[in-house]
SEKELUM-530526 format. One line per 5 residues: their letters; for each residue x, y negated, z of C-alpha. Coordinates in Angstrom, 2 decimals. Last residue first. Layout:
a) X/Y/Z; ... $
This chain:
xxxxx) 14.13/-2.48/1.34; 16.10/0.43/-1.01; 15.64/3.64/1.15; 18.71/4.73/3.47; 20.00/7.68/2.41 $
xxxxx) 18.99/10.86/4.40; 22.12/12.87/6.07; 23.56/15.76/4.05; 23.47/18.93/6.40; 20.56/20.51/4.24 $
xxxxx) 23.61/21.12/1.52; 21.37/22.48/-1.15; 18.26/20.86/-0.71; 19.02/17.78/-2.96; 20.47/20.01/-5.77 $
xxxxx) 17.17/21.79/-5.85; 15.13/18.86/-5.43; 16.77/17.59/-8.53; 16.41/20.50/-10.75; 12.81/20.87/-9.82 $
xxxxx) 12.32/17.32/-10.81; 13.73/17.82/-14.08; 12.33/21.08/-14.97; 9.06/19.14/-13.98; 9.45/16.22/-16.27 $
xxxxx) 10.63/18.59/-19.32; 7.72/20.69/-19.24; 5.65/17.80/-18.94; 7.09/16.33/-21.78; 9.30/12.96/-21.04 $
xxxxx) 9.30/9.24/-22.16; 5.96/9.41/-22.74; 4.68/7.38/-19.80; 3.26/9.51/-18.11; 6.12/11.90/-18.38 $
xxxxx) 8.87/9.15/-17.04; 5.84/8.39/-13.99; 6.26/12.29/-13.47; 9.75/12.37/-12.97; 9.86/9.43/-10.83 $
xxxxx) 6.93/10.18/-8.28; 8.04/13.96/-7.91; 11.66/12.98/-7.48; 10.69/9.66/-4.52; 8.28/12.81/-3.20 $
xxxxx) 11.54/14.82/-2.78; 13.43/12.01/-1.14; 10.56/11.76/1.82; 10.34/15.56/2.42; 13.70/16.27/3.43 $
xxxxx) 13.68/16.09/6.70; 10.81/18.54/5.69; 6.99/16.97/7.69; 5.02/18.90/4.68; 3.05/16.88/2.67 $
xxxxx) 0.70/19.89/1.28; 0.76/21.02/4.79; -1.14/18.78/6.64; -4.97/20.02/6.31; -8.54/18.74/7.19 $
xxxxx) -10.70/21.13/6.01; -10.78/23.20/9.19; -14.51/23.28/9.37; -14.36/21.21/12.59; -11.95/18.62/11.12 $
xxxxx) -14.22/18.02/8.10; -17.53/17.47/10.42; -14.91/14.64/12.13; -14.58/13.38/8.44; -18.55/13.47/7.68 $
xxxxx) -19.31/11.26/11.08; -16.64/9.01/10.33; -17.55/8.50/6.92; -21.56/7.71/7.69; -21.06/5.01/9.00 $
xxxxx) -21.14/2.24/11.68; -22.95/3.64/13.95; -20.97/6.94/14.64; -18.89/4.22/16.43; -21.50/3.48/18.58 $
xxxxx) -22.87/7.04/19.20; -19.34/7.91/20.34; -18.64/11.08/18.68; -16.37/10.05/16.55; -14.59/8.89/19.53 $
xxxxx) -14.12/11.86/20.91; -13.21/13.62/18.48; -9.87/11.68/18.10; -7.33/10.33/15.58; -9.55/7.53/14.74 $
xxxxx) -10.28/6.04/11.28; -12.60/3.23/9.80; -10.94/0.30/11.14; -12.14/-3.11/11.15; -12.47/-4.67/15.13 $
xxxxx) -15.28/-2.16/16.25; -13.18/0.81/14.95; -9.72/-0.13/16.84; -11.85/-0.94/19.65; -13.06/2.67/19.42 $
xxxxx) -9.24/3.73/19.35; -8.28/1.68/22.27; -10.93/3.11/24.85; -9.85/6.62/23.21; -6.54/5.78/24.19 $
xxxxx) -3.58/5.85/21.65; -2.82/1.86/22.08; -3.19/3.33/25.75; -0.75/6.27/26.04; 1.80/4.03/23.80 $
xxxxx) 1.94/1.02/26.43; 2.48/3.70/29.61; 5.21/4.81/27.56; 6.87/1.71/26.89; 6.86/0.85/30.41 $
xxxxx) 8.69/4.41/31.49; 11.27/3.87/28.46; 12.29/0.39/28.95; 14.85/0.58/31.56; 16.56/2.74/29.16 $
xxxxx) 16.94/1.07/26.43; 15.37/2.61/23.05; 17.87/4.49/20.83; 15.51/7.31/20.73; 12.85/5.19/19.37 $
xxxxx) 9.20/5.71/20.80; 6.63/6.99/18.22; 3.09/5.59/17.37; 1.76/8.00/15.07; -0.18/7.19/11.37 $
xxxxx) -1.99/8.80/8.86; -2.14/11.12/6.40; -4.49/14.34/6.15; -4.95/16.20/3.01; -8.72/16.98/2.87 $
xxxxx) -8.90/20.59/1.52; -10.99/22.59/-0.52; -9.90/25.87/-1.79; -7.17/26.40/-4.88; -6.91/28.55/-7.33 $
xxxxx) -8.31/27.24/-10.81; -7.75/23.59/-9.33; -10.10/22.20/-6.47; -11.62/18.98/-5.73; -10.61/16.69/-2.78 $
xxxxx) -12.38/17.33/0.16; -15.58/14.72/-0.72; -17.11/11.45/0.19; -19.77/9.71/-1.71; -19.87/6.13/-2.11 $
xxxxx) -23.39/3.82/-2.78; -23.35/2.15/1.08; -21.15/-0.34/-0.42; -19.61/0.55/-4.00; -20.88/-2.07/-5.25 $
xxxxx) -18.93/-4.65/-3.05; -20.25/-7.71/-2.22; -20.86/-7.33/0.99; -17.47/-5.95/1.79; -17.50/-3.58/4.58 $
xxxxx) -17.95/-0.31/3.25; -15.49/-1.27/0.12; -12.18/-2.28/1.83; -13.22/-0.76/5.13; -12.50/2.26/2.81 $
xxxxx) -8.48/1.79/3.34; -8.17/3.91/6.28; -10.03/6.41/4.74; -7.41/7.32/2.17; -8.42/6.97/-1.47 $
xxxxx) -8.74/9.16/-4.83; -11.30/7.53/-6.79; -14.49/7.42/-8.76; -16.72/5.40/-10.92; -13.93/2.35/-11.68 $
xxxxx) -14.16/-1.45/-11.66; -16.48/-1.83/-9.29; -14.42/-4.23/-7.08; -14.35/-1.93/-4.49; -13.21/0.83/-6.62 $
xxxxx) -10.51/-1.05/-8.55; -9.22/-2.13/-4.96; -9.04/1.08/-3.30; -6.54/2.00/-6.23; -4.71/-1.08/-5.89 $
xxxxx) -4.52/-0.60/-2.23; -2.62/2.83/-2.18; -0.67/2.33/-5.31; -1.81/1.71/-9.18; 1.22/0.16/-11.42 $
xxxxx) 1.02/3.00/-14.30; -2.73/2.86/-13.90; -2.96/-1.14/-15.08; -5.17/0.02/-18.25; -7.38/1.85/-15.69 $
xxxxx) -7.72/5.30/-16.06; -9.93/7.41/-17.75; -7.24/8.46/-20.94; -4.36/9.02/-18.07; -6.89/11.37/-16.49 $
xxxxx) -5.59/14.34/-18.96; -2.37/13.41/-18.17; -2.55/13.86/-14.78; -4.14/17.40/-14.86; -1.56/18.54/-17.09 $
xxxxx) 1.36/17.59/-14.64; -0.87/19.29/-11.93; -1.17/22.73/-14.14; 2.28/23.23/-14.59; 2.49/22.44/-10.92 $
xxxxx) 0.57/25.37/-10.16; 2.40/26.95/-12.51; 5.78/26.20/-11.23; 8.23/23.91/-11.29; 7.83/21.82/-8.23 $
xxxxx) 8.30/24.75/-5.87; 10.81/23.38/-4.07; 12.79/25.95/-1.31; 12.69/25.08/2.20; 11.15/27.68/3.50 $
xxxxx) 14.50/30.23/3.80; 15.83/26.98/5.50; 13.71/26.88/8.13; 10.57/24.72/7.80; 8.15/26.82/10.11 $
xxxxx) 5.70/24.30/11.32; 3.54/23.51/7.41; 2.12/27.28/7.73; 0.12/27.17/4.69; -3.61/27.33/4.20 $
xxxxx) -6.85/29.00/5.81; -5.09/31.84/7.34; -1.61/31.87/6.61; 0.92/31.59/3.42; 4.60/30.95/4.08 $
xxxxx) 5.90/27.58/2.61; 7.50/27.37/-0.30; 7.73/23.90/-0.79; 5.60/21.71/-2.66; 2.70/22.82/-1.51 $
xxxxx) 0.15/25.33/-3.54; -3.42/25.52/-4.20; -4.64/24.13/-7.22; -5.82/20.90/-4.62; -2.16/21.19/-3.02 $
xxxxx) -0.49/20.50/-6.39; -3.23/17.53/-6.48; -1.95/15.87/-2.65; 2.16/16.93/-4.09; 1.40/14.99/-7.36 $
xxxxx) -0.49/11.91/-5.96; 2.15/11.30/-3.17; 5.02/11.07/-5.59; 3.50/8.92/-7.71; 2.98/6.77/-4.99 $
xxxxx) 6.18/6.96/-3.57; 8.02/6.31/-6.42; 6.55/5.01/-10.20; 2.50/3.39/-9.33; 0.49/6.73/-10.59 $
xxxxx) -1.84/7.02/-7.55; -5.82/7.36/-8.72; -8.75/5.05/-10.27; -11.27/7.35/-11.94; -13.72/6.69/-14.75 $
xxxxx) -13.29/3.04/-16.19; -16.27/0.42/-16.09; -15.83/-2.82/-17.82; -19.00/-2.28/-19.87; -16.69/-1.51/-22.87 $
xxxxx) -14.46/0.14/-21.31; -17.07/3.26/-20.27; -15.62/5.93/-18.69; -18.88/7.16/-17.20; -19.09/10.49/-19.51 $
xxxxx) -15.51/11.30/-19.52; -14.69/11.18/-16.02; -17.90/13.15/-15.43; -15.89/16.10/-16.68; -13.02/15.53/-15.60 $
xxxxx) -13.82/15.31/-12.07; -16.06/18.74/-12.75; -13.08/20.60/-14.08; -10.86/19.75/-11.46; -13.18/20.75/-9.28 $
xxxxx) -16.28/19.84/-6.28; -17.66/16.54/-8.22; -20.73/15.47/-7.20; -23.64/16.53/-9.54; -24.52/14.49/-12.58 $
xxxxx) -27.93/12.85/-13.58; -26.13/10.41/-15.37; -28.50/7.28/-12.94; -27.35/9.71/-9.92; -23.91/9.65/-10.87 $
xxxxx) -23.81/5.94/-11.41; -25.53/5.30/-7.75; -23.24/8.19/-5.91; -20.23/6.16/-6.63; -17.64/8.69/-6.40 $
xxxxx) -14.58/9.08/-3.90; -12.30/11.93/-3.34; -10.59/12.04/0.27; -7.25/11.35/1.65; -7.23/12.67/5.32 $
xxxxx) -6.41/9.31/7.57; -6.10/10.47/11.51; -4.92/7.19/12.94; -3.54/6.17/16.18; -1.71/9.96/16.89 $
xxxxx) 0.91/10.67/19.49; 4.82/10.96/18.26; 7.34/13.64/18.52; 6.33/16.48/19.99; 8.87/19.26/19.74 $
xxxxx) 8.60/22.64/18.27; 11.19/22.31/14.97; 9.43/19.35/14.57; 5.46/17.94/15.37; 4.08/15.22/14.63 $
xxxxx) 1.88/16.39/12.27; 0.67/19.09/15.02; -1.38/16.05/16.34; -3.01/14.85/13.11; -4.01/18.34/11.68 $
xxxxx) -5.10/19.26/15.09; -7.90/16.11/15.51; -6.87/14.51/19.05; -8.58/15.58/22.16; -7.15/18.78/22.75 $
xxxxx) -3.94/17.15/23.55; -5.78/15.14/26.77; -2.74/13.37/27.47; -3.17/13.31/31.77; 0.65/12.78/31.88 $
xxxxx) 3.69/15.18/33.28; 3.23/17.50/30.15; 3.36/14.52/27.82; 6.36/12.91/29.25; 8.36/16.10/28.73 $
xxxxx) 7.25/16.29/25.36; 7.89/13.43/23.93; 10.96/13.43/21.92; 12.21/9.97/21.44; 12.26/9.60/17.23 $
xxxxx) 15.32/7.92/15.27; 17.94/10.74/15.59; 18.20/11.95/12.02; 16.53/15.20/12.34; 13.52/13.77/14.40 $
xxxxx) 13.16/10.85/11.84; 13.19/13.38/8.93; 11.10/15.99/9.80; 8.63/13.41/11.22; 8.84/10.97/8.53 $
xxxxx) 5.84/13.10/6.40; 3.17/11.66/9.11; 3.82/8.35/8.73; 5.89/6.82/11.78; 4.92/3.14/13.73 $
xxxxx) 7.40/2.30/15.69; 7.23/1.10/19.11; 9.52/-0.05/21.93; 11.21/-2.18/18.42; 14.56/-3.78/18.29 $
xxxxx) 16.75/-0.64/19.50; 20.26/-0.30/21.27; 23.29/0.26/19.67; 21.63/-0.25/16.31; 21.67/2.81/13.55 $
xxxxx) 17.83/3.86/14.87; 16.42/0.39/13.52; 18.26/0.95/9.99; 15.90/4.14/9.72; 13.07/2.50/11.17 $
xxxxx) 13.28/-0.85/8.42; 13.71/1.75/5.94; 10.85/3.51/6.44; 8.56/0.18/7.02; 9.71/-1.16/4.42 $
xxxxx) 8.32/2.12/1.99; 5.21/1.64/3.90; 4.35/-2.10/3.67; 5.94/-3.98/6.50; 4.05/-5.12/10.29 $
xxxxx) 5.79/-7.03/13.02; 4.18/-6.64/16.15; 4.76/-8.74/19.20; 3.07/-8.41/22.32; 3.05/-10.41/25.36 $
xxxxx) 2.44/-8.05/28.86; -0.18/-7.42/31.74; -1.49/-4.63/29.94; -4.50/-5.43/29.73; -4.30/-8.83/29.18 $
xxxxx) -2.19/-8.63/26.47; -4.77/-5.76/24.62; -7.29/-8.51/24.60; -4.96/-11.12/22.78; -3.85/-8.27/20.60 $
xxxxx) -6.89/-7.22/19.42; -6.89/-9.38/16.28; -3.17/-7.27/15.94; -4.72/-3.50/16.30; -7.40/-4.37/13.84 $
xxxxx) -4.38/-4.80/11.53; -2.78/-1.92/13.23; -6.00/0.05/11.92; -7.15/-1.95/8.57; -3.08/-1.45/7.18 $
xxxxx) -0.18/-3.13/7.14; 2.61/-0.49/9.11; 3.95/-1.63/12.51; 6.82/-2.36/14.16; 5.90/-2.87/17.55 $
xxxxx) 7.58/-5.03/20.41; 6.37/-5.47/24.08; 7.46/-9.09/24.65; 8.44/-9.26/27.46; 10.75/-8.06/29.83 $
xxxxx) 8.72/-4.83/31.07; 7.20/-3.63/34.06; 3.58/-3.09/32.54; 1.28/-4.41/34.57; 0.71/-3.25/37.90 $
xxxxx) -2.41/-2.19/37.51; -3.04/-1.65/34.33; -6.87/-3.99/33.31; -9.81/-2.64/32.66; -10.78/-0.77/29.46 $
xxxxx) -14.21/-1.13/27.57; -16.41/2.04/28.35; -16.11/5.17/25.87; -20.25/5.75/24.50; -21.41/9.08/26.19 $
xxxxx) -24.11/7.96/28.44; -26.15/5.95/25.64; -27.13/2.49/25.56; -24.04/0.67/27.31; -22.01/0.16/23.74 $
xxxxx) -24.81/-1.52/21.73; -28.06/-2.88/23.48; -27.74/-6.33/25.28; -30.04/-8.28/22.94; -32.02/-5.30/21.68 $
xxxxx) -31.54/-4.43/17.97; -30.25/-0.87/18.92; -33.23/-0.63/21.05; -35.63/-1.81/18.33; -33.78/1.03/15.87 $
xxxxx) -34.72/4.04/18.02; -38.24/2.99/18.36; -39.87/0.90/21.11; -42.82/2.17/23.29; -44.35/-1.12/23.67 $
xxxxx) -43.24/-4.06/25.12; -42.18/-5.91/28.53; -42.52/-2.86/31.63; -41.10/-0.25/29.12; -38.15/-2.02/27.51 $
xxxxx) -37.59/-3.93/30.25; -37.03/-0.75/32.42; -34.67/0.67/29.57; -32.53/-2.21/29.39; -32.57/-3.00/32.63 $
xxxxx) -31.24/0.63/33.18; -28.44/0.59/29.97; -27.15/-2.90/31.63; -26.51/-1.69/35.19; -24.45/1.40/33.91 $
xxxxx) -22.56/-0.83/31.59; -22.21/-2.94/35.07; -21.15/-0.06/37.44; -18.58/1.40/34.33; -16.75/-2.43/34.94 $
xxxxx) -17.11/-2.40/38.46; -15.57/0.96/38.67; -13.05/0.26/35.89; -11.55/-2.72/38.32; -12.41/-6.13/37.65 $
xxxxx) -9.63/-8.32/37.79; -7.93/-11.14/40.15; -4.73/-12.97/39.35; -1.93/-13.59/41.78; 0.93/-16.43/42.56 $
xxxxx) 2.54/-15.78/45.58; 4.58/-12.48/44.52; 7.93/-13.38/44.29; 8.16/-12.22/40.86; 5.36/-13.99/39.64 $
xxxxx) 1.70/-12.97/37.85; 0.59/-10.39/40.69; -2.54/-8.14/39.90; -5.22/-7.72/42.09; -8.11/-5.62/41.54 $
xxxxx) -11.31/-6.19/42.69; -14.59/-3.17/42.69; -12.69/-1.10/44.80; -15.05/-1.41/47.65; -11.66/-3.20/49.74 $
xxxxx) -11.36/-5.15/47.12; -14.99/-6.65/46.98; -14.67/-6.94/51.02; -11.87/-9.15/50.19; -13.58/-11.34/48.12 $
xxxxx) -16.86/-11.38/50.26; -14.19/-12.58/53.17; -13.28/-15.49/50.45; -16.14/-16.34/49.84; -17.48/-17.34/52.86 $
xxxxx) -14.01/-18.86/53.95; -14.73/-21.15/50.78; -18.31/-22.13/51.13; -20.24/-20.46/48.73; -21.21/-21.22/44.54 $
xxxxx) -19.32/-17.73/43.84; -18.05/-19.47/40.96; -15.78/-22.11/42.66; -14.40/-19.23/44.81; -13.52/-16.86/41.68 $
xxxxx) -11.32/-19.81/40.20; -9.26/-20.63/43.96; -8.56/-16.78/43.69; -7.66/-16.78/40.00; -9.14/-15.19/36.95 $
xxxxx) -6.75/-14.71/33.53; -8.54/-14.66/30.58; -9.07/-12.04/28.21; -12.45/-13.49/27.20; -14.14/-10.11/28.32 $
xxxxx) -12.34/-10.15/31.35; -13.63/-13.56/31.98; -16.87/-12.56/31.19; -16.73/-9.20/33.93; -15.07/-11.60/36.61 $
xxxxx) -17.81/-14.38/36.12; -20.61/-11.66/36.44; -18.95/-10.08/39.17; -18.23/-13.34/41.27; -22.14/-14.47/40.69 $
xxxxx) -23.80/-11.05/42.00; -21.19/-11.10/44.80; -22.03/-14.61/46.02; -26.02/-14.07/45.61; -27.75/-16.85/45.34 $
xxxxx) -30.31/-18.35/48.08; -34.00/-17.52/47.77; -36.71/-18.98/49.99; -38.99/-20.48/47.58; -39.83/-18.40/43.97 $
xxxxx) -39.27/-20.45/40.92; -36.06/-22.15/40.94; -33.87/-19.65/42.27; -35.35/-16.94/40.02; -34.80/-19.16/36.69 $
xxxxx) -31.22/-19.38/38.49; -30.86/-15.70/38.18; -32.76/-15.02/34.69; -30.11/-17.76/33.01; -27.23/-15.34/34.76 $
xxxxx) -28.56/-12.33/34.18; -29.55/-13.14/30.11; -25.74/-14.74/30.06; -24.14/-11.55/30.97; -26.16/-9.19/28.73 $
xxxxx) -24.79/-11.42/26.06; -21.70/-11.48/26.89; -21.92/-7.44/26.91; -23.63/-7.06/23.32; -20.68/-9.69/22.51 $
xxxxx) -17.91/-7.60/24.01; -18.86/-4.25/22.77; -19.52/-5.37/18.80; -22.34/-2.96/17.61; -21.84/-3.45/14.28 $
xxxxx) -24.46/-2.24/11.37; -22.21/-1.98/8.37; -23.53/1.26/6.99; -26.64/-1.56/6.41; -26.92/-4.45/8.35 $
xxxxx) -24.46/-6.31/10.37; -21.07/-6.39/8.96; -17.97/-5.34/9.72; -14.61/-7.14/8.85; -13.69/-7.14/4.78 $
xxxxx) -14.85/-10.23/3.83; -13.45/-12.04/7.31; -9.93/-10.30/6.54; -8.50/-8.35/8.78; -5.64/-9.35/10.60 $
xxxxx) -5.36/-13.52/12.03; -2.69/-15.02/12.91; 0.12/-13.43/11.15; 0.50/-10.09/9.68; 3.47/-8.95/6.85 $
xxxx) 1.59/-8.83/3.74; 0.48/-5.47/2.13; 1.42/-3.65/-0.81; 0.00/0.00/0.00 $
């Protein structure tokens, strides 16, 4: 993907949720705000109409405690006083009996410890989402009729405290972290850390810490962590590592092994989606945790294949097939936008269709329901570029060449996301990461008119989703005073309180079942309900981008042998001799260290 570095602000306003639609946001902190004002305007409407009341000091504290907190903004003693509308020593003692409950916590902002701030604890916080779901439904039945589904959704505090299983809003760490600030992340440009950045303000506050993320395009990003792990002692506490790095960043030193620290934290492993979490995996070590769980999927505009009275497309055969009837240049539609920019991309696209005729790109041993992508010993290790299966790729490409866009040649991640947003194009290839591009642009036909599919299937194959996506590693060359702190910061940016912010604030992915399941999230479309039904059925697959140290170089051969044949420069017979010849010599002496990538 060619994305800008980020600054100020992340996602696009275009392209952030939308209300109506498979856009329908429930946004957590405004359905709370909300609910916040209605108590406090219903309070002093009490006060004034029946005699003999006096406000409540607690009831006043917790509702300015729970906004502030919502605001990311820091609450002092002297602050919480003035809103309990008390005399000082009276609030004060209710202050302390508040922390004494639990419901207070107290966080110091200075070294020598006289200066504090004062936050709500996750009790209080799970106490008022509680709170709000019960008004909600005794309102609801005292004040109107028996609603339906969709008037409660539309309530004015409804959202994230309607049903029991929706994942609460985070309080703050207590401490915060112990770290010399800034906590620094090197990040990749994409809807997720993009979300991750207009959260950043919030995400400050809970940990206690500034942040600072600097975000590159992917092939930057690679070469930025490889240079990173060559310092004496790192720039980054954070990294952000595409699944096919593992191999490679674990072999050359750049990755913290985890494992150690996962076993002595409450990491819920069985949490995260398998094909995302055994990603990061090498040689039997753990070497990053999940923030996004991307498979790439097949896209089609179910509008223009109902109108052609054609069936979604399930193989090669059947993508071809409609590609030819709604190619049509002359109405400025083109069949099928796909991966053919020279490089990475290239590379990408043939290992992801090789998989789809059913075989990776190195000889991997064969198990139940794919191939076993954790045993890369040498023996494994072996390209398999020139065979029939990728015979049958090469022709595959070619054959979609005529249904392309005229700009195919130069198509990457977001180009090809692009064409289909924009209409330009009846189907794609596209990681779901990207499709906030096209679910949440309003002007996008492609908006609640996509169909999502495994990708389609050669002569041999079976269905598969090919999972990318992101981890959040910890460098090995990272300081040592830093470790502990860092850790606690990469357990929460991988929480499942983080990951459904993640989703309210632009993203469309999440790395966890539990969070698709959150009925809020599940609000917003259908995708992340169909992917998590994907990851039961086993669809959901790593192994055609196997994490080989290796792996990286070997998609840079795939990517330039094929462009040469696309472009005519080379047969197909030629173009995969080639390749095969190259990853042969490359895999020869597995001692050789990686080369740096061009920046």
């Amino acid at each position: 993907m060619r994305a800008r570095e980020l600054t100020g602000d992340a996602l696009p306003a275009q392209l952030r949720p939308v209300a109506g639609g498979n856009g329908a946001l429930p946004v957590t902190r405004d359905a709370m705000l909300q609910f916040l004002d209605f108590m406090d305007a219903l309070e002093q409407e009490t006060d004034q109409a029946l005699p003999l009341r006096h406000r409540d000091p607690y009831f006043h504290m917790m509702l300015f405690l729970i906004r502030q907190h919502l605001d990311a903004k820091l609450v002092t003693v002297t602050a919480l006083i003035a809103a309990s509308h008390v005399p000082h020593a009276t609030a004060l003692r209710r202050i302390r009996e508040m922390e004494r409950q639990g419901l207070i916590l107290r966080r110091t902002r200075t070294r020598s410890r006289r200066s504090s701030s004062l936050h709500p604890t996750q009790r209080l916080l799970d106490d008022w989402f509680d709170y709000a779901r019960c008004v909600r439904r005794l309102t609801s039945s005292v004040l109107a009729p028996a609603p339906t589904e969709t008037d409660l959704r539309d309530y004015f505090f409804a959202g994230s405290y309607g049903p029991d299983s929706s994942i609460r809003m985070p309080a703050v760490c207590a401490p915060p972290l112990a770290l010399h600030p800034p906590l620094r992340i090197l990040a990749h440009a994409d809807p997720t850390f993009m979300a991750m950045e207009a959260l950043k303000r919030q995400f400050e506050h809970v940990l206690g810490v500034r942040i600072g993320t600097r975000a590159l395009s992917i092939d930057r990003l690679r070469a930025e962590a490889l240079r990173n792990s060559l310092a004496r002692q790192s720039h980054y506490d954070l990294i952000a590592v595409d699944l096919p790095w593992v191999g490679e960043f674990a072999s050359a030193g750049v990755l913290q092994p985890l494992d150690t620290m996962i076993e002595e934290s409450a990491t819920d492993v069985a949490d995260f989606y398998s094909a995302g979490w055994r990603g990061g995996r090498f040689a039997g070590r753990q070497y990053g945790i999940p923030i996004q769980t991307t498979p790439e999927l097949f896209l089609y505009r179910t509008d223009l294949f109902a109108e052609a009275g054609l069936e979604p497309p399930r193989t090669i055969e059947q993508v071809l097939a409609a590609a030819r009837r709604l190619h049509r240049p002359e109405r400025g539609l083109r069949g099928i936008a796909w991966n053919a920019a020279r490089g990475t991309a290239m590379g990408h696209t043939f290992l992801m269709v090789m998989g789809a005729f059913g075989r990776p790109v190195l000889d991997l041993a064969a198990v139940e329901g794919g191939f076993d992508a954790d045993d890369l010993t040498a023996e494994r290790l072996r390209p398999t570029i020139a065979t029939e299966a990728g015979r049958l790729t090469a022709e595959y490409l070619l054959e979609l060449l005529a249904y392309s866009p005229l700009n195919i040649l130069n198509m990457a991640w977001y180009e090809r996301v692009a064409a289909y947003t924009h209409g330009d194009v009846a189907m794609a290839y596209g990681y779901t990461a990207l499709a906030p591009y096209f679910q949440y642009a309003s002007d996008s036909p492609a908006r609640g008119h996509t169909g999502f599919l495994p990708h389609p299937t050669g002569f041999t194959g079976r269905p598969i989703a090919p999972v990318g996506g992101f981890l959040l590693g910890i460098p090995r060359n990272l300081a040592a005073p830093r470790l502990a702190p860092t850790w606690q910061a990469l357990q929460f940016l991988t929480s499942a309180q983080a990951a459904k912010l993640y989703i309210l604030n632009g993203s469309l992915v999440t790395p966890r079942a539990s969070v698709a399941a959150d009925p809020d999230v599940r609000e917003l479309s259908p995708l992340i309900g169909e992917v998590d039904a994907m990851a039961r059925s086993g669809l959901l697959q790593y192994w055609p981008r196997p994490p080989a140290p290796q792996i990286a170089e070997i998609i840079a051969i795939c990517g330039e042998e094929m462009h040469d044949m696309l472009r005519g420069l080379k047969s197909a017979r030629a173009a995969l001799a080639a390749a095969q010849n190259r990853a042969d010599r490359l895999m020869a002496s597995l001692r050789r260290p990686a080369a740096l990538p061009r920046p």
